[in-house]
C-alpha positions in Angstrom: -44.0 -140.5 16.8 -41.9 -141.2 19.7 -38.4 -140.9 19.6 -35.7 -143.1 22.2 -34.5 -140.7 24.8 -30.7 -141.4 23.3 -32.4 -140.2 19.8 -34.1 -137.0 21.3 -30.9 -136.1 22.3 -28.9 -136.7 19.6 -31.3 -134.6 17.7 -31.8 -131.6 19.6 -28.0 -131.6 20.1 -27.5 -131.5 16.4 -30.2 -128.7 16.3 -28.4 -126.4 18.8 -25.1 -127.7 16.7 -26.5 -126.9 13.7 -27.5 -123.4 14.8 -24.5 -122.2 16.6 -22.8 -123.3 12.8 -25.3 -120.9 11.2 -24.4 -117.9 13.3 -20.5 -118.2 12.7 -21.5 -118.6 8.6 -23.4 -115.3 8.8 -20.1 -113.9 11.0 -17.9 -115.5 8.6 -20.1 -114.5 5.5 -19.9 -111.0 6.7 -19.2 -108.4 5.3 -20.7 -109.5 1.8 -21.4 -106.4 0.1 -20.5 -102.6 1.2 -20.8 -101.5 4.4 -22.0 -97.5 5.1 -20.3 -95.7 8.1 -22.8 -93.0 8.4 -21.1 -89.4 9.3 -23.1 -86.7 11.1 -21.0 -83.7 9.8 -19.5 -82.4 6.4 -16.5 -83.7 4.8 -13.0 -82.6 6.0 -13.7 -82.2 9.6 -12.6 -84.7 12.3 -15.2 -87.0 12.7 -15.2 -87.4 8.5 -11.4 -87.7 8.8 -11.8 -90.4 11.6 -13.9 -92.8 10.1 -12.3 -92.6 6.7 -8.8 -94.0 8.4 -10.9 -96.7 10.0 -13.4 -97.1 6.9 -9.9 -97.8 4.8 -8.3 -100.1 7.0 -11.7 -102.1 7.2 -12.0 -102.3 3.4 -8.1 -103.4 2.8 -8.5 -106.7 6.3 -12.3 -107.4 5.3 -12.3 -107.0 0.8 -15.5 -105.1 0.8 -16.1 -101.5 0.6 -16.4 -99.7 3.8 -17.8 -96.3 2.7 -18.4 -93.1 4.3 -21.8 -91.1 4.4 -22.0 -87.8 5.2 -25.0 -86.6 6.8 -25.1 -83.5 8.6 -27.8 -82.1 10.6 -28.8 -81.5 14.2 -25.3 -81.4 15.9 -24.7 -85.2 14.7 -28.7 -86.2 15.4 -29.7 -86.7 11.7 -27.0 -89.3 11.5 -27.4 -91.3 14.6 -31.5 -91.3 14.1 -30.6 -92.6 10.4 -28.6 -95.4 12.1 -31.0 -96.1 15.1 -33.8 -96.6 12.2 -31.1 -99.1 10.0 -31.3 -102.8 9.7 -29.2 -104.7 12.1 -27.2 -106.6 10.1 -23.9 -104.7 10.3 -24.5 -102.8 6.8 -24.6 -99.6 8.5 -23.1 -98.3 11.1 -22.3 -94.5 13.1 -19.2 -92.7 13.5 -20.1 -92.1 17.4 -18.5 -89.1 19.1 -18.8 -86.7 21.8 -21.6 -84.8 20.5 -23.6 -87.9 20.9 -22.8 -88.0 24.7 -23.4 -84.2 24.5 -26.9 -84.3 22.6 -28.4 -86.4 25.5 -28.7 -83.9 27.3 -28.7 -81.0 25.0 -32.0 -82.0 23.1 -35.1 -82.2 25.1 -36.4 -84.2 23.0 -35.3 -86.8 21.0 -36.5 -89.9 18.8 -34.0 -92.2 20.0 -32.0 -93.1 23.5 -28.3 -93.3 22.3 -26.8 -95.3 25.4 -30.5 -97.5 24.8 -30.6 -97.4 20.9 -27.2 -97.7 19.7 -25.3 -101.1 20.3 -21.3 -100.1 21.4 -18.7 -101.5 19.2 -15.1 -99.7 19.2 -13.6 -96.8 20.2 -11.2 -95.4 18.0 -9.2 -92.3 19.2 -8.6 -89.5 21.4 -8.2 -86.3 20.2 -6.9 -82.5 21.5 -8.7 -79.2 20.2 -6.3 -76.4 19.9 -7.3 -73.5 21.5 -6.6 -70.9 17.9 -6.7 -67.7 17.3 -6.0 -65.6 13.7 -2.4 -64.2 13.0 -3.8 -60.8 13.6 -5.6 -61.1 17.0 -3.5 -60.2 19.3 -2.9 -62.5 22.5 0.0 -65.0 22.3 -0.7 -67.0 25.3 -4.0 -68.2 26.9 -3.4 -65.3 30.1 -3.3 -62.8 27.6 -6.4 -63.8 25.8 -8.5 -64.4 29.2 -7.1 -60.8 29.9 -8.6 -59.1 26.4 -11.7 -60.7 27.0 -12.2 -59.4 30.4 -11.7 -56.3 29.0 -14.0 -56.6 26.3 -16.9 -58.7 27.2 -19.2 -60.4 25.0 -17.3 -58.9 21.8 -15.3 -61.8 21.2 -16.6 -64.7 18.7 -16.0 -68.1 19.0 -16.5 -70.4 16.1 -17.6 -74.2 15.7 -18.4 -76.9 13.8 -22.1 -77.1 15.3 -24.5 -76.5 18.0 -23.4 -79.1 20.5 -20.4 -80.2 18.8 -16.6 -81.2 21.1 -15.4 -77.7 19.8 -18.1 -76.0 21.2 -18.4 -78.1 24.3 -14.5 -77.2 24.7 -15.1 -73.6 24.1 -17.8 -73.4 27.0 -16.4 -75.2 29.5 -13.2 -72.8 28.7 -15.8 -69.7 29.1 -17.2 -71.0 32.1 -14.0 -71.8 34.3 -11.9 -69.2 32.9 -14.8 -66.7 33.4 -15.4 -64.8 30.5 -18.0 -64.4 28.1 -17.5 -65.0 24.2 -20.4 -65.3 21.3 -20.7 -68.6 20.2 -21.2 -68.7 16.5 -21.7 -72.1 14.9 -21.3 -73.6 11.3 -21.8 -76.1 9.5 -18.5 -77.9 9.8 -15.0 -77.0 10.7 -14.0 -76.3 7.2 -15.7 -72.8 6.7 -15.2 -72.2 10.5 -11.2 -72.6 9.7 -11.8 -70.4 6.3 -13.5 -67.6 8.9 -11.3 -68.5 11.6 -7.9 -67.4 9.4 -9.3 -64.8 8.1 -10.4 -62.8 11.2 -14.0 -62.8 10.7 -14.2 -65.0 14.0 -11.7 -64.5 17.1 -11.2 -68.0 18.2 -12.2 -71.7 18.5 -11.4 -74.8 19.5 -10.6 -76.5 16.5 -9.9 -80.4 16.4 -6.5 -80.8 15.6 -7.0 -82.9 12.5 -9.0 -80.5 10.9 -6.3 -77.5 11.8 -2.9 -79.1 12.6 -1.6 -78.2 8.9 -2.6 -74.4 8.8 -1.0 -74.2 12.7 2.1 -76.0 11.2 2.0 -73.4 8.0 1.9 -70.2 9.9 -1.7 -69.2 8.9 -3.3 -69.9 12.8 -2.0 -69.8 15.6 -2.0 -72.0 18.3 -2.2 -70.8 22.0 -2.7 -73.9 23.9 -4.4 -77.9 23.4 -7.4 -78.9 25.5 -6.2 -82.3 26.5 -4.3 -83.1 30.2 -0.7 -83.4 28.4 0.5 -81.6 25.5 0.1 -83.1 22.1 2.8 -85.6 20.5 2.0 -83.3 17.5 2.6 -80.0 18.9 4.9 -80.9 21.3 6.0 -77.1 21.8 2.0 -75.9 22.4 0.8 -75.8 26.2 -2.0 -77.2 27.3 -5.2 -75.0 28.6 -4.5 -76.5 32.2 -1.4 -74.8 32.8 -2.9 -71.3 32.4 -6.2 -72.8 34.0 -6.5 -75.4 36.3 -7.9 -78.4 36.6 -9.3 -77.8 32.4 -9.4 -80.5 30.2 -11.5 -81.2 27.6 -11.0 -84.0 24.1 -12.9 -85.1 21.1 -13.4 -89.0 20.9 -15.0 -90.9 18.2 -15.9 -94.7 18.0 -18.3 -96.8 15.8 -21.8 -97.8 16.6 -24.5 -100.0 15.2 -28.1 -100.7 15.7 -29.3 -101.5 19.1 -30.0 -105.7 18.0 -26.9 -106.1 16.0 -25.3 -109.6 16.6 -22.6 -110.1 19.3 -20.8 -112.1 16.1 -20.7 -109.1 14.2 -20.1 -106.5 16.7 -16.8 -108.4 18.6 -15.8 -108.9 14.8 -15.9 -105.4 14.0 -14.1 -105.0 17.4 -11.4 -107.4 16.7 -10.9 -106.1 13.5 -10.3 -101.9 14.7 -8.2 -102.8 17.7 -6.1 -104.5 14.9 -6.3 -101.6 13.0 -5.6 -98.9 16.0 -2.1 -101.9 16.8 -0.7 -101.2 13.5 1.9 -98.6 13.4 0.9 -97.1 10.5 -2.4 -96.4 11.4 -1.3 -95.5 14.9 1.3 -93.0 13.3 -1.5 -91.1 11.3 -3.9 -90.5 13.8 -0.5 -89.0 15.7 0.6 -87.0 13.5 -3.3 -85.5 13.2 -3.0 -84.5 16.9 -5.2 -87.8 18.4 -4.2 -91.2 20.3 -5.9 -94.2 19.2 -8.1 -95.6 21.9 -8.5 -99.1 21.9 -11.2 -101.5 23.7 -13.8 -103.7 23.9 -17.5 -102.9 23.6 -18.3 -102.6 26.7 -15.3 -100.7 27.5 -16.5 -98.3 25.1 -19.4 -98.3 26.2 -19.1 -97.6 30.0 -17.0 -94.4 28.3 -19.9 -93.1 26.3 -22.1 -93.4 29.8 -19.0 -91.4 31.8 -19.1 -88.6 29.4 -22.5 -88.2 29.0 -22.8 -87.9 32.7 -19.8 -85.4 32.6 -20.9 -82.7 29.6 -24.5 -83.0 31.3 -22.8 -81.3 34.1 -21.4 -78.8 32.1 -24.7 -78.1 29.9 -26.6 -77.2 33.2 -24.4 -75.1 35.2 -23.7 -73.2 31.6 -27.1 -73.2 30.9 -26.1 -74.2 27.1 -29.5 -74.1 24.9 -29.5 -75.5 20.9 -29.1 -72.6 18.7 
């Protein structure tokens, strides 16, 4: 059947009408049901802390359940291959973070391309590690703890979350330019890290400040300097790492991820939606007063930050010559 050129238009306009409707329906349906934000470490420590401010706000703007998954294993891997394998339909999504720019070089060998394999979709925050020591060790500054390691070499511990983790990463870059040598001893989380930590059976780490800030504030760590450039709105009175040695810097960052072929609709939606989120004071005040900034974007903007640090912590990974443990 032949169709008047005027017709044929009309048609295949209404067709390309009718199918840009469809995708903002699906955008509009969505979320329909609860949404997972999958974690790759244990309840309690930063990244779980993160994405349940984030997983809250979402549930209260969008009326479905955003909840969280924790899913430890592999310095973050286990998670972010659970994610890679997902459906993309925005149902599932990663709590991104350093250790995912870190792994990439890290592992050898991996099933999945993180820049390749995970579609960007928001940053969240920034976040300082305090550089903390046990009430009973004995350095009060960051000179005199460079000093009793040089005079002790190798017989200090330092704790972390994980193989590969921001704390660790942190730590060795701290070994490397301040030159001294430490143990590194991971665990499975910050939580029993922290429980060691207080309790002497570990020397130091370099604890996210969310997952510490309260026992520094309480008298049971202390607190010899933060990692980031500037001092931390929290701990306004703590020094940072730089001023003792130079040119050091070194911050946690989390965002969320989905699968590679989710829909632009449903990412810049999810975007819109966490930049709201990261506006409002409230939300803004927590992450504060848990020793981050937010750190707002779009997705490509977080995305030309996951490629930066990747490129940076590879860097560090070689010349320290950091292996998985």
């Amino acid at each position: 059947m032949k169709f008047p050129r005027r017709q044929f238009l009309h048609l295949v306009g209404g067709a390309i009408g009718a199918a840009a409707i469809s995708r903002i329906a699906r955008a509009q349906a969505y979320p329909s049901r609860t949404v997972r934000i999958v974690v790759g470490f244990t309840a309690g420590g930063a990244p779980d802390i993160a994405a349940r401010l984030i997983a809250q706000w979402l549930t209260e703007r969008l009326g479905e359940q955003f909840i969280i998954e924790n899913r430890p294993g592999a310095g973050g891997n286990v998670a972010t291959e659970a994610v890679v394998r997902a459906p993309a339909d925005g149902y599932t999504l990663l709590l991104a973070g350093l250790y995912n720019a870190v792994n990439a070089t890290l592992y050898e060998r991996l099933e999945y391309n993180f820049i390749r394999d995970i579609a960007p979709v928001a940053s969240i925050s920034h976040e300082a590690y305090g550089m903390e020591v046990p009430l009973s060790f004995p350095a009060q500054t960051v000179s005199d703890f460079i000093a009793y390691a040089k005079i002790n070499p190798g017989k200090l511990n330092m704790a972390s979350p994980g193989s590969g983790s921001g704390p660790h990463m942190a730590g060795e870059l701290f070994k490397m330019m301040a030159g001294i040598d430490m143990a590194h001893v991971p665990y499975r989380g910050s939580p029993p890290a922290l429980t060691d930590l207080i309790a002497g059976q570990v020397q130091v780490m370099f604890s996210p400040l969310s997952s510490s800030i309260e026992y520094v504030k309480a008298g049971k760590l202390r607190a010899l300097a933060v990692t980031t450039a500037r001092r931390s709105e929290a701990l306004p009175n703590v020094p940072t790492v730089g001023d003792f040695v130079p040119g050091y810097e070194a911050s946690g960052w989390f965002g969320i991820g989905a699968p590679r072929k989710t829909t632009d609709e449903i990412v810049n939606m999810l975007n819109k939606e966490i930049n709201a989120g990261l506006a409002d004071p409230k939300l803004r005040a927590r992450f504060t007063d848990l020793g981050s900034s937010v750190f707002e974007g779009s997705p490509s903007d977080f995305g030309a930050h996951v490629a930066r640090e990747t490129e940076k912590w590879a860097k560090v990974i070689g010349a320290a010559q950091i292996k998985v443990e």
